[in-house]
C-alpha positions in Angstrom: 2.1 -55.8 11.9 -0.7 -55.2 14.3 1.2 -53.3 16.5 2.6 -51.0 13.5 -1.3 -50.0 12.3 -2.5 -49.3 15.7 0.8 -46.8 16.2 -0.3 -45.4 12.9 -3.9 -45.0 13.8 -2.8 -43.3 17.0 -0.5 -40.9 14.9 -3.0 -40.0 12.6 -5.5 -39.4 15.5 -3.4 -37.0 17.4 -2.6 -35.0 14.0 -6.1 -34.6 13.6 -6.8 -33.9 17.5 -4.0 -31.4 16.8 -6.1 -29.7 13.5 -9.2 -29.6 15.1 -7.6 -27.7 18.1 -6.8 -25.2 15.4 -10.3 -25.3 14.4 -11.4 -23.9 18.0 -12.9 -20.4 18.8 -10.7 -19.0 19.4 -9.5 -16.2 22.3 -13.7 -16.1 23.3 -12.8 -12.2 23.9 -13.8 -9.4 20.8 -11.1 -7.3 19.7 -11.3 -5.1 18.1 -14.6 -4.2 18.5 -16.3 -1.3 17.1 -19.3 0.7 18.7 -22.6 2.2 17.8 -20.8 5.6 18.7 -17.5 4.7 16.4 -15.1 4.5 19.3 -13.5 1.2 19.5 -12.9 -1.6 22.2 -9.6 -3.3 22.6 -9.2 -6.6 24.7 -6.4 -8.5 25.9 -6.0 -11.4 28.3 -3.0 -11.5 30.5 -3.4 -12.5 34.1 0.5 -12.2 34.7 1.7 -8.9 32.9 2.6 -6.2 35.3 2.0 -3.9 32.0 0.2 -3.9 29.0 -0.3 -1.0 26.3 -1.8 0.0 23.1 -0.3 1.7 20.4 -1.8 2.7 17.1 -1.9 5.3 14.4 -5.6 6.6 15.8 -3.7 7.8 19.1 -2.2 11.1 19.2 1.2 10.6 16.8 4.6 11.2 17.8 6.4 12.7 15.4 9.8 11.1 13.7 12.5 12.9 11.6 14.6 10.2 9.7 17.8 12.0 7.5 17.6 10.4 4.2 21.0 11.9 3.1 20.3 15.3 3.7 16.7 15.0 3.2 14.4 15.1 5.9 11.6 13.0 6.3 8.8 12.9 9.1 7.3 10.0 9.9 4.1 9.9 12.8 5.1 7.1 15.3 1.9 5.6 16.6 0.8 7.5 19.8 0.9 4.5 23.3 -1.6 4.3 25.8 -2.0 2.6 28.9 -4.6 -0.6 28.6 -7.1 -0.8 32.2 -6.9 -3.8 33.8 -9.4 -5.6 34.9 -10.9 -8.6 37.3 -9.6 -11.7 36.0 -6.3 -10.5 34.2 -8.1 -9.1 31.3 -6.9 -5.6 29.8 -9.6 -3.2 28.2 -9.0 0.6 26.2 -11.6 2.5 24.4 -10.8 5.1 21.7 -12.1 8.8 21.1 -14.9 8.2 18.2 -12.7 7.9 15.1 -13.5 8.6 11.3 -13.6 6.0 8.6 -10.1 5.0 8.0 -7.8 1.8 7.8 -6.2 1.4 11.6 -3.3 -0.6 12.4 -1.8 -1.3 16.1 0.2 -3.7 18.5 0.1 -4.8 21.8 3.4 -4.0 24.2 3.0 -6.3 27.5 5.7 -5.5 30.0 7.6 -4.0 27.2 7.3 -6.7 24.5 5.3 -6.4 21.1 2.8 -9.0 20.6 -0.1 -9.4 17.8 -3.7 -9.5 19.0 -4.6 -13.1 18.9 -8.5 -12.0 18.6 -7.8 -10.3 15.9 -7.1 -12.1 12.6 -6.4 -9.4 10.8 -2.7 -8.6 10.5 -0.6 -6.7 7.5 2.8 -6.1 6.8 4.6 -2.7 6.3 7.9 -3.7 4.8 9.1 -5.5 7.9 7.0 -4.4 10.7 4.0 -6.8 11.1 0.7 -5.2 13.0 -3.2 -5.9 13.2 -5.7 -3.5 11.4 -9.2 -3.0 11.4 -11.2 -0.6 8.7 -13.9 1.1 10.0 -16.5 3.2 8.0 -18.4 6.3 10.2 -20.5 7.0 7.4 -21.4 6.4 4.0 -18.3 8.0 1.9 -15.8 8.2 4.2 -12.3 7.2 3.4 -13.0 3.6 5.3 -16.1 3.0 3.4 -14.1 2.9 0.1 -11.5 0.7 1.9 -14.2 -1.5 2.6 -15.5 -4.7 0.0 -19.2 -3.5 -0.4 -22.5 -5.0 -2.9 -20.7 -4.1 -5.9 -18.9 -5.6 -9.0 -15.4 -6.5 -8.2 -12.5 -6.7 -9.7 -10.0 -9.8 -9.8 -6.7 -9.1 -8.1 -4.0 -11.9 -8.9 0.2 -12.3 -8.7 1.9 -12.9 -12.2 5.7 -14.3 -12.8 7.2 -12.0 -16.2 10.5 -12.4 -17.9 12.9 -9.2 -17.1 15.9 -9.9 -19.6 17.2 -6.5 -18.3 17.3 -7.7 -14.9 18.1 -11.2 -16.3 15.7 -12.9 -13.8 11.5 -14.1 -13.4 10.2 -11.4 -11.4 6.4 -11.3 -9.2 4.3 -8.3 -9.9 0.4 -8.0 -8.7 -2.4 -6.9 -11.2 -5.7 -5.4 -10.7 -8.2 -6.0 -13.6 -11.8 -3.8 -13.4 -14.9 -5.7 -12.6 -16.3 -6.0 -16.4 -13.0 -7.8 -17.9 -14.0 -11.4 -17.9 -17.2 -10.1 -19.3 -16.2 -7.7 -21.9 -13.6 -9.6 -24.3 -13.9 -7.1 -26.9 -12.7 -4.0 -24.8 -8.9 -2.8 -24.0 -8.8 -0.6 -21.0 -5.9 2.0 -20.2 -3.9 1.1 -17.7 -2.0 2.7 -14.7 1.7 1.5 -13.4 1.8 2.1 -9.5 4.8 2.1 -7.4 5.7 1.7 -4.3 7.5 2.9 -1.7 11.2 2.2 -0.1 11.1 -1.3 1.4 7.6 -2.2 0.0 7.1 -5.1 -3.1 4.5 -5.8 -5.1 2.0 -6.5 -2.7 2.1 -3.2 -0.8 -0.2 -1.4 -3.1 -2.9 -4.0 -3.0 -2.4 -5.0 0.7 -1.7 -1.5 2.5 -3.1 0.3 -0.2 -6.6 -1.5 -0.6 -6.1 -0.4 -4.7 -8.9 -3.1 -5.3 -11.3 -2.0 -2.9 -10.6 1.7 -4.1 -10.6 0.7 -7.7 -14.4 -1.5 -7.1 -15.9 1.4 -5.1 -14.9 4.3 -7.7 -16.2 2.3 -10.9 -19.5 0.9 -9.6 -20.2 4.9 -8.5 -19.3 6.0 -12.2 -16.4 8.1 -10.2 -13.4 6.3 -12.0 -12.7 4.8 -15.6 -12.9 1.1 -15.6 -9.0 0.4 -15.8 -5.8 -2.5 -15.6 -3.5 -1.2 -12.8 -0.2 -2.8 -12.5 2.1 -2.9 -9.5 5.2 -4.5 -10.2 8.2 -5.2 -7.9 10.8 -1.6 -8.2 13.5 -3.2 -5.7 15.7 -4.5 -8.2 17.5 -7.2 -6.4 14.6 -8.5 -5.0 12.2 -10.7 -7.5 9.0 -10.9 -5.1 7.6 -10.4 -1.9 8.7 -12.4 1.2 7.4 -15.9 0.4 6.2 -15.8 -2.8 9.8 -16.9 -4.1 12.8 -18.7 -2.7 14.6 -15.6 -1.3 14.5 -15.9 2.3 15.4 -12.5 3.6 14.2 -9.4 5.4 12.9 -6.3 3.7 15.0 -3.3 4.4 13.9 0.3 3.6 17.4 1.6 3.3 18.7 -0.7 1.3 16.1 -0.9 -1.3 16.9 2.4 -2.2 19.8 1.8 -3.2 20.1 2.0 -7.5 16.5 1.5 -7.7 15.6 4.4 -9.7 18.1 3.7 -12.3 17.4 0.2 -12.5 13.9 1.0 -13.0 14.4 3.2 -15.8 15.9 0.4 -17.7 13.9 -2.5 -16.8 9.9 -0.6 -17.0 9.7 -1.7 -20.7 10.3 -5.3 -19.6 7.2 -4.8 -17.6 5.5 -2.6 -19.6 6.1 -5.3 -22.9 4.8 -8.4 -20.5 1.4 -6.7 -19.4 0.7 -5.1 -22.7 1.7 -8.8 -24.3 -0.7 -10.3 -22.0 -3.8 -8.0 -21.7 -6.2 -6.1 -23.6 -4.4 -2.8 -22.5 -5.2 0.3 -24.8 -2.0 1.6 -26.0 -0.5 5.2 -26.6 0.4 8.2 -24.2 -3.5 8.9 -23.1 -3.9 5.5 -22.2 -0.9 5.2 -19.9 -0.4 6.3 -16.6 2.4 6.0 -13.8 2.1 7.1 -10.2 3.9 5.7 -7.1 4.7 6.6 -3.4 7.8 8.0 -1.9 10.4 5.7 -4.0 8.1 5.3 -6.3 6.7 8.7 -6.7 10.6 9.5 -7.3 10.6 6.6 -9.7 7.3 7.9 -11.3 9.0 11.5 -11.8 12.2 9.6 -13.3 10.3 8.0 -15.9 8.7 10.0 -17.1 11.4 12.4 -17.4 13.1 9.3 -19.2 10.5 8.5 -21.8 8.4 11.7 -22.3 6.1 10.4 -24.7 5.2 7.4 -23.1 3.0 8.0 -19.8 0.4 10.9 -20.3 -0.2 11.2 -16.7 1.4 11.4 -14.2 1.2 10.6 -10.0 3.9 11.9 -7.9 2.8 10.8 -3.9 5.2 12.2 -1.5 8.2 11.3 -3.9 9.8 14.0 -6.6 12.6 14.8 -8.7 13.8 18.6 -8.4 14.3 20.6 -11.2 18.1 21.2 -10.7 19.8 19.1 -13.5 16.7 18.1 -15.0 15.4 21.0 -16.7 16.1 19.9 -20.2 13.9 16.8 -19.5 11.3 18.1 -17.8 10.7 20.7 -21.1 10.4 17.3 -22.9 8.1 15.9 -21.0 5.8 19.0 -20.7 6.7 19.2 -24.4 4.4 16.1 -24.7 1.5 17.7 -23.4 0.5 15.7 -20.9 -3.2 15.3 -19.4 -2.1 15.6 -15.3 0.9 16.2 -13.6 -0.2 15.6 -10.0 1.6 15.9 -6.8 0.5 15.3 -3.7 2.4 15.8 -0.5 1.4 15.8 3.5 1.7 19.6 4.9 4.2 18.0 7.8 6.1 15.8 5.3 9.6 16.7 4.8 9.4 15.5 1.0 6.7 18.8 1.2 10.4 20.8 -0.1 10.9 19.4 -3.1 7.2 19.1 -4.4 6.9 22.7 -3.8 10.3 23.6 -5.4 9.1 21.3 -8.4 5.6 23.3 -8.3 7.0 26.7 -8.6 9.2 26.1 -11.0 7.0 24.4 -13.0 4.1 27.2 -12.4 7.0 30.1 -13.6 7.6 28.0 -17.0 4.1 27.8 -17.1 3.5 23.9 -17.3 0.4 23.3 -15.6 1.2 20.9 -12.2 -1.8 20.0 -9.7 0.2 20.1 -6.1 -2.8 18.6 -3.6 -1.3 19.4 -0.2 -2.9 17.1 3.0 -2.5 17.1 6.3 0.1 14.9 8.3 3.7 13.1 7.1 4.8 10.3 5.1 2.2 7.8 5.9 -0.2 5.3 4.3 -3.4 7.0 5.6 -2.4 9.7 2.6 -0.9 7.6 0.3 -4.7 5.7 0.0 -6.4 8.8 -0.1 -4.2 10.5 -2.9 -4.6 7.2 -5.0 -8.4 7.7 -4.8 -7.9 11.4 -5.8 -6.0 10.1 -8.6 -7.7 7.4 -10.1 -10.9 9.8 -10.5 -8.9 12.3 -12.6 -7.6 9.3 -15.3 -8.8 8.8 -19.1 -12.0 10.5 -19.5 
């Protein structure tokens, strides 16, 4: 019996040797780190690698075409640098000064992707993992409203709901404004945000920084205090990697597949849960939808398919076209509705079909708001046509 406690002391002191060597400090080396002068330092240890490289979305982009069955999309592949090496097997690279923005990059040594292992901050792009940092040049910028600053915040949390449509539980993420817990005697209009091909209901919140946004915009008086919901539009997929028993990886191609229909159908189940659930103010000028790529088609899809229901309307780099859908669109400008925004990156291949929408919209005289940025289908305008958005909602 002796013998058995002392094996179990020593087994319970090695697992806790073992967590307190997760406790340590760590790689000792900063990275990233960001100077006075808003370049930024990036430092890597590897005494052995022959090679190791940066690559990121602040170097110069490489530009991708991907057909999306006869549609043309452009995506900016991160731009690659070479890292300097330097006594004692470290590797060092220093940006240009950069504007505020959210940055995400990888390491490649000798050809092989790995995560920064200073840097705990990693996020998740459908499948593709990298490490980000937010940086803020000046007060204002895009990456100070990314940033959490000395202001009310909103609470951010992940809710199961019943879909009979669908006939399963299904995950989607909700942002409530800052004054909610505080204020039990006011509804608030709410916004339904989509996302893209591949995404879930985290992408919003995570990529998106919707809460950060949202926090930023009230506490300046720049945005409505408001619910924003951000369900889950892949339809055979209940939740985000993890959050469920669904081991599998998230595909952008796939997820395409029938998710605008099925959408259509299942939005009331969603729509039914959250306005069940929360003090949502009801009716067409208290209800908004928006969404990116997939979703901004989705977005254009439903409100095509319930006219009355949504009184604006956020199209991000994702439209339907006119052709076939006239008699619907009529309907929904029938309605009246506050905003119908587009917004669509000048190098964007989905740039077409907003414009086609636009015109034809401008020669049946329905007023449309066509914002046009700079660069492709990326995340870096997806955030800032969500903060453009937001500001325009239920005054």
């Amino acid at each position: 019996m002796r013998k058995f406690t002392l094996l179990l002391v020593a087994a319970c002191l090695s697992v806790a040797a073992f967590a307190q060597q997760a406790l340590g400090p760590g790689t000792g080396l900063v990275s990233p780190q960001i100077n006075p002068d808003h370049t930024v330092t990036f430092r890597y240890h590897a005494p052995k690698a022959i090679t190791v490289q940066l690559t990121g979305d602040f170097l110069a982009a490489r530009p991708i075409e991907i057909d999306m069955g006869g549609q043309k999309l452009t995506y900016s592949a991160p731009g690659l640098v070479d890292m300097q090496e330097m006594p004692g097997g470290f590797w060092t690279y220093t940006s240009e000064p950069l504007p505020g923005e959210l940055y995400s990059y990888t390491i490649l040594v000798d050809g092989h992707k790995v995560m920064d292992p200073s840097n705990i901050y990693q996020i998740r792009d459908v499948s593709t993992w990298t490490n980000y940092f937010v940086m803020s040049s000046e007060p204002g910028d895009k990456g100070w409203y990314y940033e959490a600053h000395d202001v009310p915040h909103g609470t951010v949390s992940h809710v199961w709901y019943d879909s009979p449509t669908l006939s399963s539980q299904r995950r989607m993420t909700i942002y409530l404004p800052p004054e909610y817990e505080t204020s039990p005697s006011t509804w608030y209009p709410v916004l339904y945000l989509l996302h893209g091909s591949g995404g879930d209901e985290d992408a919003w919140s995570d990529l998106g920084r919707t809460a950060q946004i949202l926090d930023n915009l009230i506490a300046e008086g720049l945005a409505k205090p408001m619910i924003v919901v951000m369900p889950n539009g892949v339809w055979y997929n209940r939740a985000a990697p993890g959050a469920a028993v669904n081991m599998f990886q998230p595909n952008f191609e796939n997820s395409r597949s029938q998710s605008t229909i099925e959408i259509e159908d299942s939005f009331p189940d969603v729509m039914d849960f959250v306005e069940q659930h929360y003090r949502v103010a009801k009716g067409y000028a208290n209800t908004a939808v928006a969404g990116l790529s997939m979703g901004g088609r989705q977005s254009c899809m439903l409100s095509l398919h319930y006219p009355k229901k949504f009184g604006y309307v956020g199209l991000f780099s994702g439209v339907a076209t006119p052709e076939g859908n006239e008699a619907a669109f009529k309907a929904v400008f029938a309605a009246k509705p506050k905003l119908y925004w587009i917004g669509c990156g000048k190098d964007d291949g989905v740039m077409v079909n907003s414009k086609k929408l636009k015109d034809w919209c401008d020669q049946m005289g329905y007023p449309v708001t066509l914002y046009e940025s700079e660069g492709g289908h990326i995340w870096r305008n997806w955030r800032e046509y969500l903060g453009i958005f937001v500001q325009e909602l239920f005054w």
